[in-house]
Residue frames relative to the residue before (quaternion, step in Angstrom):
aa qw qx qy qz dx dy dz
X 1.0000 0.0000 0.0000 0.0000 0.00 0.00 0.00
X 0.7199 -0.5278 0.3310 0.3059 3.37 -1.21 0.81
X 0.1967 -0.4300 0.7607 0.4446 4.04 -0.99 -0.53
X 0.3128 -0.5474 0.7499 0.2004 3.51 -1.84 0.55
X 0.8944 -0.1304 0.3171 0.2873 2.73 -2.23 0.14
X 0.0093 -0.7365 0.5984 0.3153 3.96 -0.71 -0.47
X 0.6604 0.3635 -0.3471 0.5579 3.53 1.51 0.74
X 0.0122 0.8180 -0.4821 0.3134 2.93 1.05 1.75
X 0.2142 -0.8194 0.5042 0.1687 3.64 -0.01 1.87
X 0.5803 -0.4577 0.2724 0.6161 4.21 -0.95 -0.09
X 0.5470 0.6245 -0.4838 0.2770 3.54 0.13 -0.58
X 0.5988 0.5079 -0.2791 0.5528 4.05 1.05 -1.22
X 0.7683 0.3939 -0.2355 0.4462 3.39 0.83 -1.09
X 0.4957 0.3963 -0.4655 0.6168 3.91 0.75 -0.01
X 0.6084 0.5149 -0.4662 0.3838 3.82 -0.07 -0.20
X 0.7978 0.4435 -0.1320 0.3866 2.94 0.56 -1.23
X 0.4797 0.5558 -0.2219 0.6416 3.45 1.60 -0.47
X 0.7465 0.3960 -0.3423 0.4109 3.17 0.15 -0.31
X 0.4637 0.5381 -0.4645 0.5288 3.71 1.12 -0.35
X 0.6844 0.4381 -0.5321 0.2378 3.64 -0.32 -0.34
X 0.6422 0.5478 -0.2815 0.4563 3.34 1.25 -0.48
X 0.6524 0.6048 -0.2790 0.3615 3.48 1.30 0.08
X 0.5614 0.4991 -0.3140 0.5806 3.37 1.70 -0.17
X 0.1208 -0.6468 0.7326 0.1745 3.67 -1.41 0.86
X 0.5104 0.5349 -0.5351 0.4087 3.75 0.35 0.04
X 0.4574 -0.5758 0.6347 0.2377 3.59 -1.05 0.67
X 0.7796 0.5101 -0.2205 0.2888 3.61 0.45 -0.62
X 0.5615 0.4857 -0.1498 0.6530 2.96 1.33 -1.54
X 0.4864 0.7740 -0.2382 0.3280 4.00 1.04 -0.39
X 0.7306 0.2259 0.0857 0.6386 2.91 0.98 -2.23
X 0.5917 0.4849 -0.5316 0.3636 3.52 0.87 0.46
X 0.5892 0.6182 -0.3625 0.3731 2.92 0.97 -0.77
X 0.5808 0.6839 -0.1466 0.4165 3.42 1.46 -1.10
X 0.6405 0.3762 -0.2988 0.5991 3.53 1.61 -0.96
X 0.5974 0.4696 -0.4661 0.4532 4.10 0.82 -0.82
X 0.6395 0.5741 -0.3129 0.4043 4.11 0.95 -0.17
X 0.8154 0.5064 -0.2511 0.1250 3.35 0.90 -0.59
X 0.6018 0.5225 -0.3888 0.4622 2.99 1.73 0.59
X 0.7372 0.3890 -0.3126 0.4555 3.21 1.13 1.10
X 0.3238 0.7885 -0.2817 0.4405 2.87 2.13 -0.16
X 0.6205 0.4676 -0.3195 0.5425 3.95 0.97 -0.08
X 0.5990 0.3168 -0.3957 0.6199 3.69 0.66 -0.99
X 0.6682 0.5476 -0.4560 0.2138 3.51 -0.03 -0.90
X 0.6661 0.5414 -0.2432 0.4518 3.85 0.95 -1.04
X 0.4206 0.6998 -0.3211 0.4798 3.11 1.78 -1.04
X 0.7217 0.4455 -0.2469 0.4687 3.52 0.19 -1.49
X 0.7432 0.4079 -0.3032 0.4352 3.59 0.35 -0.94
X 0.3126 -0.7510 0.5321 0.2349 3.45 1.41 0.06
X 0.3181 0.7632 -0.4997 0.2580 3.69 0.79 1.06
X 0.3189 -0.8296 0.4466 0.1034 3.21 -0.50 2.14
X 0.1968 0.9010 -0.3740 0.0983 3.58 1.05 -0.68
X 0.7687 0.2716 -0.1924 0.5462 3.77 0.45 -1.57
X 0.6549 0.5042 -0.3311 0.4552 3.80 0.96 -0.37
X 0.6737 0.3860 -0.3661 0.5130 3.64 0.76 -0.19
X 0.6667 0.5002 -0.2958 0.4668 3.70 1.32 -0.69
X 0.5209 0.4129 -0.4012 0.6302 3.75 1.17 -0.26
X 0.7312 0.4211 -0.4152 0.3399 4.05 0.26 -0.33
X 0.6644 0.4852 -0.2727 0.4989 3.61 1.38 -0.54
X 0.7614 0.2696 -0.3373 0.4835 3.63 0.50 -0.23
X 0.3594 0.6609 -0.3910 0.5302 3.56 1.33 0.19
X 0.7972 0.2992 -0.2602 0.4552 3.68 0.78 -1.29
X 0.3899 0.6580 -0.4136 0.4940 4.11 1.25 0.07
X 0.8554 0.3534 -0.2406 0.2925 3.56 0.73 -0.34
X 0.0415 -0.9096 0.3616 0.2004 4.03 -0.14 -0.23
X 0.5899 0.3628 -0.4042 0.5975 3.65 -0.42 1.42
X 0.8843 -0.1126 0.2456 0.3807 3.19 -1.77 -0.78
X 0.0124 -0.7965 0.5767 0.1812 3.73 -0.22 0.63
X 0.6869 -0.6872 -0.0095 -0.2365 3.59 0.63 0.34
X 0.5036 -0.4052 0.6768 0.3524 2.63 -2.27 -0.74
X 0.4542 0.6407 -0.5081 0.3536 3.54 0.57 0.73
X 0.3507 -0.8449 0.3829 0.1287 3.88 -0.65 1.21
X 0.0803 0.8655 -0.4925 -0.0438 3.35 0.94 0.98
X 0.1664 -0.7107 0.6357 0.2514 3.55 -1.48 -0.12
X 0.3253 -0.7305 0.5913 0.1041 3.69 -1.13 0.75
X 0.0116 -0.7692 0.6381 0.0304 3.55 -0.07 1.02
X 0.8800 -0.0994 -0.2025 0.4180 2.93 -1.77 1.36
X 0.0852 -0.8973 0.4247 -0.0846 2.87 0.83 2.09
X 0.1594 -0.7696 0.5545 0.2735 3.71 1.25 -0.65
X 0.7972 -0.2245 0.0928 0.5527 3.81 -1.33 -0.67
X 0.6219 -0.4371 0.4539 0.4649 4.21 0.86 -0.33
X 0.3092 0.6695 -0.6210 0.2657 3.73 0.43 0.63
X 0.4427 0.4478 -0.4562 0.6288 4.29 1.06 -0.21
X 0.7088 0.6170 -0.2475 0.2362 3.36 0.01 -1.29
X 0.6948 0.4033 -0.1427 0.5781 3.46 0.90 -1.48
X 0.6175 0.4116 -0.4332 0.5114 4.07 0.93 -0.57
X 0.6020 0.5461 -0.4100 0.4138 3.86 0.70 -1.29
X 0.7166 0.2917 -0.3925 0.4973 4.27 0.54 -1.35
X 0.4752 0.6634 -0.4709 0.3352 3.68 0.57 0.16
X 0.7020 0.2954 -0.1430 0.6320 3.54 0.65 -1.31
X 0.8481 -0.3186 0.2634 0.3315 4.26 0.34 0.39
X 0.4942 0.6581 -0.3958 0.4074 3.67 1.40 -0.74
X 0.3135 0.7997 -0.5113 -0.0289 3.62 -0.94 0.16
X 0.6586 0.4989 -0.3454 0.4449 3.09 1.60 0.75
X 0.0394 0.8844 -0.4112 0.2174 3.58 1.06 1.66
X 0.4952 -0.6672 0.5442 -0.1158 2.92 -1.12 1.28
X 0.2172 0.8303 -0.4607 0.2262 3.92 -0.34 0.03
X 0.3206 -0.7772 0.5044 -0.1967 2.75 -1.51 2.07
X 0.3546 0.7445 -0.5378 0.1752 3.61 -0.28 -0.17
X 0.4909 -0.6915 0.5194 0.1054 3.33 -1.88 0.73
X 0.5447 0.4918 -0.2656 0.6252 3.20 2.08 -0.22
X 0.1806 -0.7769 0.5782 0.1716 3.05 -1.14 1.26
X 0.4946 0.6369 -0.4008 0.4348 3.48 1.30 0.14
X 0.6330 0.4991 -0.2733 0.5249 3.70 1.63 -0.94
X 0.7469 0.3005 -0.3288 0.4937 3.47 0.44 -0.49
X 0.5963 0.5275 -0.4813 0.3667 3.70 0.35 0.34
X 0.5205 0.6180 -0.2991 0.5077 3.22 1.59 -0.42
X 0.5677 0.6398 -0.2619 0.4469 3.24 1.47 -1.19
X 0.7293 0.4977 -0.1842 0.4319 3.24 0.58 -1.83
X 0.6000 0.5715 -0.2894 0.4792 3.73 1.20 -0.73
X 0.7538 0.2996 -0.2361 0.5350 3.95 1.26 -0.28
X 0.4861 -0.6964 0.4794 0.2213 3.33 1.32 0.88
X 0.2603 0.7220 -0.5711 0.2911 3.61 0.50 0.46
X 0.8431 0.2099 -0.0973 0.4855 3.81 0.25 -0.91
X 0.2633 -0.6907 0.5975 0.3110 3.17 -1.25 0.53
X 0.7592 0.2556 -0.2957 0.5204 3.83 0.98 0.49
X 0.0845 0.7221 -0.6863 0.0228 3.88 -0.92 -0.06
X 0.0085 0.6663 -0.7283 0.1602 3.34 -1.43 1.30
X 0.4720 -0.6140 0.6018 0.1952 3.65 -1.50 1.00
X 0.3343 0.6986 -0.6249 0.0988 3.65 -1.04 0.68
X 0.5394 -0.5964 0.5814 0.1242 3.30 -0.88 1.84
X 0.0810 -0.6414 0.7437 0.1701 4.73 0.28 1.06
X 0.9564 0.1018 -0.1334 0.2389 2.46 -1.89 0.87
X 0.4138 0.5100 -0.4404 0.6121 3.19 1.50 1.24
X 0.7800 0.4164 0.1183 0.4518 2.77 0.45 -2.55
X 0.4086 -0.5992 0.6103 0.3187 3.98 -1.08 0.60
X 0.3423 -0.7067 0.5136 0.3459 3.53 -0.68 0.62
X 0.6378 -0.6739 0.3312 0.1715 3.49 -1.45 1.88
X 0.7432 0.4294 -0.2681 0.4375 3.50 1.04 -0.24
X 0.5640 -0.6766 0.3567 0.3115 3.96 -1.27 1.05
X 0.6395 -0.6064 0.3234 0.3447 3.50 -1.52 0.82
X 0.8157 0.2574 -0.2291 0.4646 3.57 -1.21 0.73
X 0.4715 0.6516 -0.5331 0.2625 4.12 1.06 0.23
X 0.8449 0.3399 -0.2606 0.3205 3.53 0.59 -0.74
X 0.5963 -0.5751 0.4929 0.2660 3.61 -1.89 0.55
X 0.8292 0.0240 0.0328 0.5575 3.38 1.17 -0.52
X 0.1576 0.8649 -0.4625 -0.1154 3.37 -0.69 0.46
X 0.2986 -0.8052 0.5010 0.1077 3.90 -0.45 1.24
X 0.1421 0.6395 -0.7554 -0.0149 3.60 -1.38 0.56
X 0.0330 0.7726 -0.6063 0.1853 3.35 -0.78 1.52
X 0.8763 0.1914 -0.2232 0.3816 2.85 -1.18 1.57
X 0.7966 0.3583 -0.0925 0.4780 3.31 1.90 -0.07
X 0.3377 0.5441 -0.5541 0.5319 3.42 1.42 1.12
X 0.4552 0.6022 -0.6155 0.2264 3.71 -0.41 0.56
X 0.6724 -0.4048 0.4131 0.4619 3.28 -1.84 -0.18
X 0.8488 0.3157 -0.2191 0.3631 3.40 -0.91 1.02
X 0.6260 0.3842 -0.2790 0.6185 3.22 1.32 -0.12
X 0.8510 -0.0438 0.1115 0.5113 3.35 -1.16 -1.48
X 0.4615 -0.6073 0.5382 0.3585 3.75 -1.29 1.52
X 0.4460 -0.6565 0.4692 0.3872 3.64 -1.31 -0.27
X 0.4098 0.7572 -0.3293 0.3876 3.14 1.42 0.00
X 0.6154 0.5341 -0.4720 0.3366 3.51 1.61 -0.49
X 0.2611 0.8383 -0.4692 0.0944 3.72 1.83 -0.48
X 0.8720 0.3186 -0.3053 0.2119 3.15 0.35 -1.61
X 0.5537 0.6198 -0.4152 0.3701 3.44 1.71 -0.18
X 0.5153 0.6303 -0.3728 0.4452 3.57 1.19 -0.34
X 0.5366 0.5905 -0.2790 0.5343 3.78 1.49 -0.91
X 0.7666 0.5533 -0.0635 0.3195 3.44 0.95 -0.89
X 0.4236 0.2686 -0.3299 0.7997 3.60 1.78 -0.45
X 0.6618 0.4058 -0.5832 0.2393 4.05 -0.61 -0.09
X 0.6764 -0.5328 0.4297 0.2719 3.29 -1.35 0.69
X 0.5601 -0.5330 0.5018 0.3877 3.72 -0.83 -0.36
X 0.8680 0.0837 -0.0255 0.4888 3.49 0.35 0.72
X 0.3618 0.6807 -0.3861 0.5066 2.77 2.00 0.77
X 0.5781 -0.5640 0.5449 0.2255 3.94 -1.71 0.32
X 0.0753 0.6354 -0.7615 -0.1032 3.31 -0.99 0.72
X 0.2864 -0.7411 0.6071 -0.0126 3.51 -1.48 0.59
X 0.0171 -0.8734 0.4830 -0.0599 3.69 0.42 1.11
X 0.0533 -0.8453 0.5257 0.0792 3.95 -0.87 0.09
X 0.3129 0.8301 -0.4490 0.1066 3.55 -0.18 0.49
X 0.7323 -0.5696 0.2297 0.2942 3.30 -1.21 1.35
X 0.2736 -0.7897 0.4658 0.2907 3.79 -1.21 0.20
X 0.5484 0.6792 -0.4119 0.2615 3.84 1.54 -0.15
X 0.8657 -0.3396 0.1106 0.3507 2.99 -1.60 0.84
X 0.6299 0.6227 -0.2554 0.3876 2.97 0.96 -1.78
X 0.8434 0.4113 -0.1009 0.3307 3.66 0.87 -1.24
X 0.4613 0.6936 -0.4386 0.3373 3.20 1.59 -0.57
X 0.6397 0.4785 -0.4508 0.3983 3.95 0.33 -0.62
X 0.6215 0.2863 -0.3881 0.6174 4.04 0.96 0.31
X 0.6168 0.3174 -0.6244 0.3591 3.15 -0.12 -0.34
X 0.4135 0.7588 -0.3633 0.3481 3.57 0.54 -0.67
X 0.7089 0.4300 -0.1450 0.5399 3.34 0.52 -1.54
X 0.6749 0.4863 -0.2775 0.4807 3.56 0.74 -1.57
X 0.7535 0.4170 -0.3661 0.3526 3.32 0.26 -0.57
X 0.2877 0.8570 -0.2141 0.3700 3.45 1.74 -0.65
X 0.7649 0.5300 0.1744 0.3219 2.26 0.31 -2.35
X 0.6650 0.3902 -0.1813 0.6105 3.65 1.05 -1.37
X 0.6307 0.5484 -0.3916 0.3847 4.02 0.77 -1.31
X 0.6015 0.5652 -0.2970 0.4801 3.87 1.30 -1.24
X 0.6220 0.4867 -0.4188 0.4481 3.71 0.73 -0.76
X 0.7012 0.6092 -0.1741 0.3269 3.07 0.91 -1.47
X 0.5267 0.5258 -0.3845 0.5461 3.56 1.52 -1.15
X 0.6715 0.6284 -0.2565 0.2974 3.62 0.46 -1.41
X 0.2123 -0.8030 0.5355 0.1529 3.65 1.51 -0.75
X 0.3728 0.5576 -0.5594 0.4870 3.15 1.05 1.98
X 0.7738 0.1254 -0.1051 0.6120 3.55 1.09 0.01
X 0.2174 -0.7843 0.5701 0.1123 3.97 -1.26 -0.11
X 0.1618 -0.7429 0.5831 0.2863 4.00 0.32 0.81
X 0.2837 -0.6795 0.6633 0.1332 3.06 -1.83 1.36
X 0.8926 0.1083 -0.0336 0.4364 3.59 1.14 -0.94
X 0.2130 0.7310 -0.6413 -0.0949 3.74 -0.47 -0.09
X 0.1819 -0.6695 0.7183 0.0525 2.94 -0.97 1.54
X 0.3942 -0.6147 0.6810 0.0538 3.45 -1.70 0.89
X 0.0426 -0.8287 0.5579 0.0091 3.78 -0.44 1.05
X 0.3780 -0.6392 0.5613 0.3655 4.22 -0.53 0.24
X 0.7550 0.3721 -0.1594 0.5158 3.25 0.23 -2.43
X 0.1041 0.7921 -0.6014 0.0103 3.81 -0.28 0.05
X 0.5684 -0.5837 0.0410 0.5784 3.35 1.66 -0.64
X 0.8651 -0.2517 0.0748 0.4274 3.23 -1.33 -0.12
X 0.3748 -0.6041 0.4932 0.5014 4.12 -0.25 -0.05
X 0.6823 -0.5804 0.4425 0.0424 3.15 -1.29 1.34
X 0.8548 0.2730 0.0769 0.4347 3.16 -0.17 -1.91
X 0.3876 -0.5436 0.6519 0.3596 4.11 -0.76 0.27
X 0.5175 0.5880 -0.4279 0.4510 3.67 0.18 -0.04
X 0.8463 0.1465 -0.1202 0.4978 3.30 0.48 -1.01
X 0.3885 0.4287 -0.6434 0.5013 4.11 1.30 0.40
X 0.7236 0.3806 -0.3548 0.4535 3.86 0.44 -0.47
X 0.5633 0.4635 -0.4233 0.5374 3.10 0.46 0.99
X 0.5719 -0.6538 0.4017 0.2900 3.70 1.07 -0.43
X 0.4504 0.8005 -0.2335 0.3191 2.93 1.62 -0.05
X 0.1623 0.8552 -0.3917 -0.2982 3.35 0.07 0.46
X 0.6308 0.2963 -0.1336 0.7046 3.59 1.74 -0.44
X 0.2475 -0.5601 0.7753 0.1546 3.59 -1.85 0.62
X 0.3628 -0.7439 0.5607 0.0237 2.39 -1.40 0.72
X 0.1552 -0.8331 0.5306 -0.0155 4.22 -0.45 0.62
X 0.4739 -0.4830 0.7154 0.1744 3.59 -1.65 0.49
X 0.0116 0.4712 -0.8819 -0.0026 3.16 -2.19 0.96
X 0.1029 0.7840 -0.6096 -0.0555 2.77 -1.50 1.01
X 0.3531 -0.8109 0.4478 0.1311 3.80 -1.46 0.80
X 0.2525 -0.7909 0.5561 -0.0383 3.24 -0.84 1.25
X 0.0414 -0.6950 0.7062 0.1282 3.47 -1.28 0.80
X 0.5384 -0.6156 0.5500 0.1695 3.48 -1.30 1.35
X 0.1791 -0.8247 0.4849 0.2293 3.93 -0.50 0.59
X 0.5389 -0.6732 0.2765 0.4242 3.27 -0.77 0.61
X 0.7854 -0.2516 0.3862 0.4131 3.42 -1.39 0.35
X 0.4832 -0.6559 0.5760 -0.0674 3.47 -1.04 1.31
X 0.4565 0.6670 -0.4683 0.3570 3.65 0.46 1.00
């Protein structure tokens, strides 16, 4: 694939965004993801996509004192944009996933984590042991086409007892039939008294509209859900 422009207006960039949603191979997926990642910052930039800054401010606000020495993990971490808002507000023990080895070298190049591991969600079991972490964050990557929502309950599973999970997913048309599911999905955990929602924040600007479909539609921003979870403790 080409380098683009580097005065790529939003229109080039909603194009391009929108391919990720066009591969069902996992593979053919995360390449596409590594030919993206050295533009994949300006690019989010353009879409003016608040997402990792509002998700580092909500699970930030679940906590009180010194954040730390808290062990968080960042699933489908990409280059560390969660990351850089999270060491912003105090985090500084970070963790970090991704299926792109082209993203997470980028990662590894901003010293952001003190760990990074490849896993293919919703291929791969996720590399790390049940109950280690204080928090865990997937942001920006439960939608249609990307990450199933099924990976939820394994995300429930590296959190501690009384640890935070911190979830984000889109509100446009295109997506509402997962969120759907996702939400589904969390309420069943929730019936099950394996978790407890602390927040769902509702967002308008979430970012720019993606898809020609929806600038033809008048759209200029979608709009998306963060939501917060508290893991219950162990059943004994």
């Amino acid at each position: 694939m080409a380098a683009p422009s580097r005065s790529r207006n939003v229109a080039e960039v909603q194009r391009r965004v929108a391919q990720v949603h066009h591969w069902a191979d996992l593979e053919q997926q995360f390449r596409f993801y590594d030919s993206w990642a050295s533009d994949y910052e300006e690019d989010v930039t353009v879409l003016q996509y608040r997402v990792p800054k509002l998700a580092a401010a909500c699970l930030s606000s679940a906590f009180q004192g010194l954040l730390g020495d808290l062990l968080v993990l960042d699933v489908a971490c990409g280059m560390g944009l969660v990351a850089q808002e999270q060491q912003a507000k105090g985090f500084r023990c970070l963790h970090g996933l991704d299926g792109s080895p082209g993203m997470l070298e980028h990662a590894r190049w901003k010293g952001l984590y003190q760990d990074l591991k490849q896993c293919m969600l919703g291929q791969d079991a996720l590399p790390d042991p049940a109950g280690c972490y204080d928090a865990v964050l997937i942001v920006g990557a439960l939608s249609e086409g990307q990450v199933p929502a099924e990976v939820v309950p394994e995300l429930l599973c590296v959190a501690k007892p009384g640890g935070y999970l911190c979830l984000t997913t889109r509100e446009n048309r295109t997506n509402l039939p997962y969120k759907a599911r996702l939400e589904q999905l969390m309420d069943d955990l929730e019936q099950r008294g394996l978790w407890e929602k602390v927040v769902m924040q509702e967002v308008g600007n979430w970012e720019r509209a993606k898809s020609e479909e929806e600038a033809e539609q008048g759209l200029d921003y979608i709009s998306g859900v963060v939501y917060l979870y508290r893991k219950k403790a162990d059943p004994s």
